[in-house]
C-alpha positions as CSV (number, residue, x, y, z in Angstrom):
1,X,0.0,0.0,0.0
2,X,2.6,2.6,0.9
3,X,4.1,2.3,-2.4
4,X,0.4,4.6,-3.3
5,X,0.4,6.3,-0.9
6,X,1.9,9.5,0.4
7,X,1.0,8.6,3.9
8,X,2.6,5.6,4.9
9,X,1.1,2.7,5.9
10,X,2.0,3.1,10.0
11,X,0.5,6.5,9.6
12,X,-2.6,5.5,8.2
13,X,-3.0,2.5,11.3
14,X,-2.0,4.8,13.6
15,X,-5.0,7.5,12.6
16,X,-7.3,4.7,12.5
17,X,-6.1,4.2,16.4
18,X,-6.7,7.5,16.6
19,X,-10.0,7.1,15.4
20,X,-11.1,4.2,17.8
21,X,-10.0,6.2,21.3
22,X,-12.2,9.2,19.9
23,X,-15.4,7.5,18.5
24,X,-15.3,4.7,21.6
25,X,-16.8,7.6,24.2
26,X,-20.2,8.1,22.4
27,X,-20.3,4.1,22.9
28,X,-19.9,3.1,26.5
29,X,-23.3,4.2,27.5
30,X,-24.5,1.1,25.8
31,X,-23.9,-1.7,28.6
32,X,-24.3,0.6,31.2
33,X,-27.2,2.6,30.5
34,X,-29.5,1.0,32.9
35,X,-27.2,1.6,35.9
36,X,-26.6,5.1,34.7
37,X,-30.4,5.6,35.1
38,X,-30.9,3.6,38.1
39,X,-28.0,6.1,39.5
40,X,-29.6,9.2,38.5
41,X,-33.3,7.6,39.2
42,X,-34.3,8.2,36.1
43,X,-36.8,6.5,33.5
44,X,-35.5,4.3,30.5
45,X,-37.2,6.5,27.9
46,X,-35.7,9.4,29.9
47,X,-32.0,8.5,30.3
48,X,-32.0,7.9,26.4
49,X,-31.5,11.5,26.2
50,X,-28.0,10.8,26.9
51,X,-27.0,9.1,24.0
52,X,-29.5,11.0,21.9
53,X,-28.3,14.1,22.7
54,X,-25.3,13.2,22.2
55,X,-25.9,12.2,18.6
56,X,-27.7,15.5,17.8
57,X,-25.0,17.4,19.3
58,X,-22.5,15.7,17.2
59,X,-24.5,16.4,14.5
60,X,-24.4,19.6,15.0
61,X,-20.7,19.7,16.0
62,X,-20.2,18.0,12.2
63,X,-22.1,20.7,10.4
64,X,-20.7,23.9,12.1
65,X,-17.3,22.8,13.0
66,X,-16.3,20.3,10.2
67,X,-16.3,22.2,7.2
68,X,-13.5,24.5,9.1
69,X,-11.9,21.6,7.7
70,X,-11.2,23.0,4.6
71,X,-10.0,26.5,6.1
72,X,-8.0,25.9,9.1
73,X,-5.1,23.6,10.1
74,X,-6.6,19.9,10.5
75,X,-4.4,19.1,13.4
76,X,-5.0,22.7,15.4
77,X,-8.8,22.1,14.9
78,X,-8.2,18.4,16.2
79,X,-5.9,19.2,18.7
80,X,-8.6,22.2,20.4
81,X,-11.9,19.6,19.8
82,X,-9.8,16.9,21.7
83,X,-8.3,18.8,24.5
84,X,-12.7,20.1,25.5
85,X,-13.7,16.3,25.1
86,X,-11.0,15.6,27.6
87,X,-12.8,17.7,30.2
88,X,-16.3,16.9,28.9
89,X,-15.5,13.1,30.0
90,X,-14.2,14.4,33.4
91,X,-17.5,15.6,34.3
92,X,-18.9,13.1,33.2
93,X,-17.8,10.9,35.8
94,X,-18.0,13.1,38.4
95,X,-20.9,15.3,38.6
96,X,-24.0,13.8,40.7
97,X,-26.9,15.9,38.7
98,X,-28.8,14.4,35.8
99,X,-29.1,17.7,34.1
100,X,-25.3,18.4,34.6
101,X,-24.5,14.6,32.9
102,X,-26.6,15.2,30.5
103,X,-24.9,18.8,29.2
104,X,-21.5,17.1,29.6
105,X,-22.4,14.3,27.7
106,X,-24.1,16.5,24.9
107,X,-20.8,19.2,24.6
108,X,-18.3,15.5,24.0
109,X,-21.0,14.9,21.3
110,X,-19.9,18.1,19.8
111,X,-16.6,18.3,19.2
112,X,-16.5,14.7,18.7
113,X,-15.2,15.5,14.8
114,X,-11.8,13.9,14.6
115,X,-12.9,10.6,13.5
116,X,-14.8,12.7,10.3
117,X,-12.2,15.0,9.9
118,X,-9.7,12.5,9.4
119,X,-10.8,10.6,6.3
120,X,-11.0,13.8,4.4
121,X,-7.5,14.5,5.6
122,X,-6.3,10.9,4.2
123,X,-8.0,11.4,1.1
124,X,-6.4,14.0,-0.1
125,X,-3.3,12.1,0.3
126,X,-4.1,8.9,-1.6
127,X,-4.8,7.9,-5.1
128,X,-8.4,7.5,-6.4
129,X,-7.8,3.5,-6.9
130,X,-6.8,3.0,-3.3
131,X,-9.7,5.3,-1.9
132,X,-12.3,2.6,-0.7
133,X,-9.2,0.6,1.1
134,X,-7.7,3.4,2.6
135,X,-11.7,4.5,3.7
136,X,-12.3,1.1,4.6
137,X,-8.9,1.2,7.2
138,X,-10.2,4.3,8.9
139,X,-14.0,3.3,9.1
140,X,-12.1,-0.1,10.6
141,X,-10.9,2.3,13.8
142,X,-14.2,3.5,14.0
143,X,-15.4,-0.1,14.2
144,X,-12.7,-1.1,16.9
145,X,-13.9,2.1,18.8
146,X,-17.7,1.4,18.6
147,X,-16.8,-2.8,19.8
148,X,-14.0,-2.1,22.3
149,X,-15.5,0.6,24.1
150,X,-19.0,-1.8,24.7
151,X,-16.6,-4.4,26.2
152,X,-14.5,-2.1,28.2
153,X,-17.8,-0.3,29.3
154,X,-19.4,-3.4,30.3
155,X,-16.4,-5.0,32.8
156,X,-15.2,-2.1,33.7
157,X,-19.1,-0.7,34.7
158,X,-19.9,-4.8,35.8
159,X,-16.8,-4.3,38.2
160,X,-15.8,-0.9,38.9
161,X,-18.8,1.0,38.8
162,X,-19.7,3.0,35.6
163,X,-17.9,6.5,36.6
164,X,-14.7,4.3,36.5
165,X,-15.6,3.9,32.9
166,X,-15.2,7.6,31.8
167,X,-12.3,8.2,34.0
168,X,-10.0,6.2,31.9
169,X,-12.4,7.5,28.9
170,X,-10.5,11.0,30.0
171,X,-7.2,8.8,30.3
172,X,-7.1,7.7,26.9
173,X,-8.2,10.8,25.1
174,X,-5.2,12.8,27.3
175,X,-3.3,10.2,25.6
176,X,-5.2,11.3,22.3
177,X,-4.6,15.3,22.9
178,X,-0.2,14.8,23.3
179,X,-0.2,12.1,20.4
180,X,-2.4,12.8,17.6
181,X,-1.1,16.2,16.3
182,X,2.4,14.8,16.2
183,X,0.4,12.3,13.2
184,X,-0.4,14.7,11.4
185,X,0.8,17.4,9.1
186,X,0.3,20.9,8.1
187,X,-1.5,21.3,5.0
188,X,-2.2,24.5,2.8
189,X,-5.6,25.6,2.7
190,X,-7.9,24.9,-0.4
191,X,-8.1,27.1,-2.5
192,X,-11.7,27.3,-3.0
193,X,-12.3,27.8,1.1
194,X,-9.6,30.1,2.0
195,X,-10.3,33.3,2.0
196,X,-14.3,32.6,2.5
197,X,-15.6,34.1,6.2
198,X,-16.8,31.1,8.1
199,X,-20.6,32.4,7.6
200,X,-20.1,32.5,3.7
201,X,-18.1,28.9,4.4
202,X,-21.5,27.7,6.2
203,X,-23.6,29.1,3.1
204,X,-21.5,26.7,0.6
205,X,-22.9,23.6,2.2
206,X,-26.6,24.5,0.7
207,X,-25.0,24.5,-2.4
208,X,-23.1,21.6,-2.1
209,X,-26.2,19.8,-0.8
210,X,-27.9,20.9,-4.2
211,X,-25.6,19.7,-6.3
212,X,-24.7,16.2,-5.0
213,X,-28.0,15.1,-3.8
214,X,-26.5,11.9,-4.6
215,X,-24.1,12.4,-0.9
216,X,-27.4,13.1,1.0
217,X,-29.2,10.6,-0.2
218,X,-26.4,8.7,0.9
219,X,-26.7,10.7,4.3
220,X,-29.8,9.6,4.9
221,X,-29.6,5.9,4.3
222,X,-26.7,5.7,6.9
223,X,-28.8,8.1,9.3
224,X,-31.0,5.4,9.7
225,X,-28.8,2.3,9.7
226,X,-27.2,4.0,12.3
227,X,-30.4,4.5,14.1
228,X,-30.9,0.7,13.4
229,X,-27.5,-0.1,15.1
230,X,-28.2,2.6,18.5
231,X,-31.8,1.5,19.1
232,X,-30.5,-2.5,18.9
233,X,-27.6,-2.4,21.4
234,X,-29.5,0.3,23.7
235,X,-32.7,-2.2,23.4
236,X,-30.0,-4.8,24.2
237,X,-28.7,-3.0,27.2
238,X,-32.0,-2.6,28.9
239,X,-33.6,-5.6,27.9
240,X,-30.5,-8.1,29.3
241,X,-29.9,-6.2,32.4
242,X,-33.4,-5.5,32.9
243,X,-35.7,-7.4,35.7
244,X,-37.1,-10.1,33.2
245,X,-33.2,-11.4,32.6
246,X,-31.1,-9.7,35.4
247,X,-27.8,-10.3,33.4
248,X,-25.0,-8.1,33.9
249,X,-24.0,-5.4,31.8
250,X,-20.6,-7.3,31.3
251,X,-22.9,-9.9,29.4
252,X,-23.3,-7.0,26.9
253,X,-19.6,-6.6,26.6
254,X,-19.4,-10.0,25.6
255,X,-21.8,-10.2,23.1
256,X,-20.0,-6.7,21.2
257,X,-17.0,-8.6,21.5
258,X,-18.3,-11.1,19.3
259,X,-18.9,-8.4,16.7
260,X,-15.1,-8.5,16.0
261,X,-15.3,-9.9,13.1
262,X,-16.0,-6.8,11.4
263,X,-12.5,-5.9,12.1
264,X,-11.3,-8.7,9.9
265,X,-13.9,-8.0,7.1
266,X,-14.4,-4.5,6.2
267,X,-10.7,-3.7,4.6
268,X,-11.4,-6.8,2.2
269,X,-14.9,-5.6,1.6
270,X,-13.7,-2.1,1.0
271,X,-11.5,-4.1,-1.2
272,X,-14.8,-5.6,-3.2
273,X,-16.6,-2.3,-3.0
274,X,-13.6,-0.9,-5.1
275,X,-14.4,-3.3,-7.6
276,X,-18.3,-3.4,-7.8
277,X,-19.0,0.2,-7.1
278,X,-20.2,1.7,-4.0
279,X,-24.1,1.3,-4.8
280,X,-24.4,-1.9,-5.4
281,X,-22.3,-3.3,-2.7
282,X,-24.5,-0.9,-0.6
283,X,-27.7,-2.9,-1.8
284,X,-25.8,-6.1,-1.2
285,X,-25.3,-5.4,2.1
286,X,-28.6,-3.4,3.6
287,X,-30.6,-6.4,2.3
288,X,-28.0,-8.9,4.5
289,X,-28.8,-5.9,7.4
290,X,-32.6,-6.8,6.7
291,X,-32.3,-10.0,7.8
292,X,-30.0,-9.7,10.6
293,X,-32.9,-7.7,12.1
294,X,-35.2,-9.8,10.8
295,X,-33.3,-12.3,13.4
296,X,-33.9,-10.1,16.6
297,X,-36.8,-12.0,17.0
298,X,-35.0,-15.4,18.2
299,X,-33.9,-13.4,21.2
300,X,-37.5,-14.3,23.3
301,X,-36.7,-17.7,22.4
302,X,-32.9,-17.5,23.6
303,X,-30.9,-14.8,24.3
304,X,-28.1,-16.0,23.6
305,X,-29.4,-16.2,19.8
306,X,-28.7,-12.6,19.5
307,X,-25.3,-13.6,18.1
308,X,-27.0,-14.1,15.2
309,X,-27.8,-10.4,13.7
310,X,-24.9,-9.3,16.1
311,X,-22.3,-11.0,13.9
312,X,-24.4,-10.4,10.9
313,X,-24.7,-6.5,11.3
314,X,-21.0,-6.4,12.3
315,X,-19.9,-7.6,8.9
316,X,-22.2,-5.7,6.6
317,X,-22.7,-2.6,8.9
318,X,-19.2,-1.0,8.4
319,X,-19.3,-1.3,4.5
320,X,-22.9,0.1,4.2
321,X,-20.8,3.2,5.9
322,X,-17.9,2.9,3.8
323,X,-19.6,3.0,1.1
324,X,-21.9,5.8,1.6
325,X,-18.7,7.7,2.5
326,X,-17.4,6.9,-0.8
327,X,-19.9,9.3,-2.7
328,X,-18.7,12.2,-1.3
329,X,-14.9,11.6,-1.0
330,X,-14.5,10.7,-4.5
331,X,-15.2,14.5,-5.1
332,X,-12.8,17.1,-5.5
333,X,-10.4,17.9,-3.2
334,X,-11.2,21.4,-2.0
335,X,-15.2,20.6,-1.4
336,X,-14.6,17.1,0.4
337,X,-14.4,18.1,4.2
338,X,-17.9,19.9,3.7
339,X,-19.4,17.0,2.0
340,X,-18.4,14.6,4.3
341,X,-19.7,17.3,7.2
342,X,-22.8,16.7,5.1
343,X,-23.0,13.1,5.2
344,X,-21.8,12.7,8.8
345,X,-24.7,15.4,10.2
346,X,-27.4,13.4,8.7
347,X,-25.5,9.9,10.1
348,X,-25.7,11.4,13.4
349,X,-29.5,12.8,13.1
350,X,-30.7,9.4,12.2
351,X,-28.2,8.3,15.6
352,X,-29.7,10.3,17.6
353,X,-33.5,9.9,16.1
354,X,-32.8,6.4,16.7
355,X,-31.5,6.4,20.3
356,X,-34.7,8.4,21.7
357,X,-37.2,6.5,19.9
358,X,-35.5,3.0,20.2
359,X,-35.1,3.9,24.0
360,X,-38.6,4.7,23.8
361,X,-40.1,1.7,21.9
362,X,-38.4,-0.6,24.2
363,X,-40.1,1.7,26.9
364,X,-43.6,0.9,25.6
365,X,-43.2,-2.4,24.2
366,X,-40.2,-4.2,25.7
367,X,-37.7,-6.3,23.2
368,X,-41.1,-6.6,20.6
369,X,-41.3,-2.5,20.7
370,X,-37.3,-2.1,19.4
371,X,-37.9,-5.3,16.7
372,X,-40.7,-3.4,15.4
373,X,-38.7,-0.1,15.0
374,X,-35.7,-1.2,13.9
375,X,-37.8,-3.5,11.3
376,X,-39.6,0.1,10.0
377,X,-36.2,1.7,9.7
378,X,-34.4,-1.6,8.1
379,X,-37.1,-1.3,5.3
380,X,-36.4,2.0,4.5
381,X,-33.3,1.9,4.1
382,X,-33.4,-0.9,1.8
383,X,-35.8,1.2,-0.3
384,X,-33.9,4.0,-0.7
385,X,-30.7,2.0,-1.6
386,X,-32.7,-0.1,-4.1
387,X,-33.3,3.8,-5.6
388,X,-29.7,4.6,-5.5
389,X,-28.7,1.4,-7.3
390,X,-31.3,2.0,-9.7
391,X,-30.6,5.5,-10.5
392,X,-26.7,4.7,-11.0
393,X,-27.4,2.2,-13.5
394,X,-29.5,4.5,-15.5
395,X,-27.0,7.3,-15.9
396,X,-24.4,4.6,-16.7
């Protein structure tokens, strides 16, 4: 690979580390996110305002801070964003008010950018042919992030109480803050953004959404498979730790772990999508997602049968992401940052969408009421893919 690269292959792992310590704190709510509202005395539908808020706040943080992206130095904005969530986490495991965890946990949503800003950073660094590998190695830390931090979170919260778990959250990410600059390299300003104030900067993303309504479409379909994935595991969390099983929530951390597998797949399948085009792998893969939800079912049965769409979502998960990114870093250089802010705002809407009302279908009809949601939101996004594919073929 490095012989295609301008960054080299240790640099590219090393960002995809990077990656994983950043993305893992929106994550370790998931095991634990029955204790944290037994802590705080709060409702199950009412402590999903954590993670939801969370999701919309990084939403926002994606559409107002990303695009800097493409006007500022990458590794001063990362280097600020990293340094806030450092203090964000502290709070986080310290404070004893709902209201005050919930604020913290919102403002770490927010400048949670550095796993977004990255790929846009690497892409401008890498030939078009080796894009969806290269994509594929980055969206891989995000992967490691999103698994690790379930299974961390769940020991760590089974055995040390869940504060413990975003004290060494802050730990890691200090680790992040004297690091991750030293990665990365200045780069000159594009063109196109750098003399633009940042309102006028903010006004281009209209126009960018106009003219690649391909990228939002694209948006949209991983909005809501990433709603599918937040309302499973935080179904999960509730319904195994909940009175009717009474597991504990380092049973949850076992069953992410299993997801691993997606570690080992996604480079070869970004790999594939190289070869058959980013729509139709993406059809390929939401209808495998279909099923796997499909399977969420057996879990009345025997809960340990949720291995099933766990292992199956782990696999084609990741490349329904990859590939979606795909669409909007294939662009030119000097607009990519603000298309992938794009993308990533409406990922994160459909996250946090999906972690209040999947919170709040579980609230009203147990396991059955998060099947039933994620089932909607599955069908949709096969739809809209089917669309995509569809469209594709007829300009070709």
């Amino acid at each position: 690979m490095s012989a295609h690269l301008s960054l080299s292959t240790r640099s590219v792992v090393l960002l995809a580390v990077a990656s994983a310590i950043v993305t893992a704190n929106a994550y370790y709510i998931h095991p634990i996110i029955g204790r944290v509202g037994a802590s705080f005395g709060v409702s199950d539908a009412m402590v999903g305002a954590v993670p939801a808020l969370n999701q919309v706040a990084l939403a926002l943080g994606v559409l107002l801070l990303l695009p800097l992206g493409d006007r500022v130095s990458n590794r001063r904005l990362i280097a600020l964003c990293l340094t806030v969530q450092v203090l964000a986490l502290l709070a986080m495991a310290t404070v004893r008010d709902y209201a005050l965890f919930v604020t913290a946990s919102t403002v770490l949503g927010f400048f949670t950018i550095t796993p977004y800003l990255l790929p846009a950073y690497a892409s401008k660094r890498v030939e078009a042919a080796h894009l969806g590998f290269v994509t594929a190695v980055l969206t891989t830390g995000v992967v490691i992030g999103v698994q690790l931090s379930r299974l961390g979170s769940g020991l760590v919260g089974e055995y040390l109480g869940w504060r413990a778990v975003y004290l060494i959250a802050a730990g890691l990410m200090a680790v992040a803050v004297v690091t991750l600059p030293t990665l990365m390299t200045e780069e000159p300003v594009q063109k196109g953004a750098r003399h633009l104030p940042y309102p006028a900067l903010l006004r281009t993303l209209f126009g960018l959404a106009r003219s690649n309504s391909d990228v939002m479409v694209s948006g949209l379909i991983q909005g809501l498979s990433f709603a599918i994935f937040l309302a499973t595991w935080l179904g999960m969390g509730l319904y195994l730790t909940g009175p009717a099983l009474g597991l504990g929530t380092d049973v949850v951390g076992y069953l992410a772990a299993a997801s691993a597998v997606g570690l080992a797949t996604t480079p070869w399948l970004g790999r594939w999508a190289d070869r058959r085009g980013a729509e139709r792998s993406r059809l390929i893969m939401v209808c495998v997602q279909f099923a796997a939800v499909l399977s969420l079912g057996l879990a009345p049965i025997a809960w340990p049968l949720l291995l099933v769409p766990i292992l199956v979502t782990s696999i084609a998960g990741p490349l329904i992401d990859v590939t979606g990114r795909m669409t909007s870093l294939s662009r030119p250089p000097e607009i990519r940052t603000r298309l992938m802010s794009l993308y990533i705002t409406l990922m994160f809407l459909g996250g946090g969408f999906g972690s209040w009302m999947g919170t709040a279908a579980y609230d009203w009809g147990g396991w059955w009421g998060t099947v039933a949601f994620t089932t909607v939101m599955s069908t949709l996004v096969c739809a809209l893919s089917a669309r995509q594919y569809a469209r594709r073929r007829a300009v070709a």
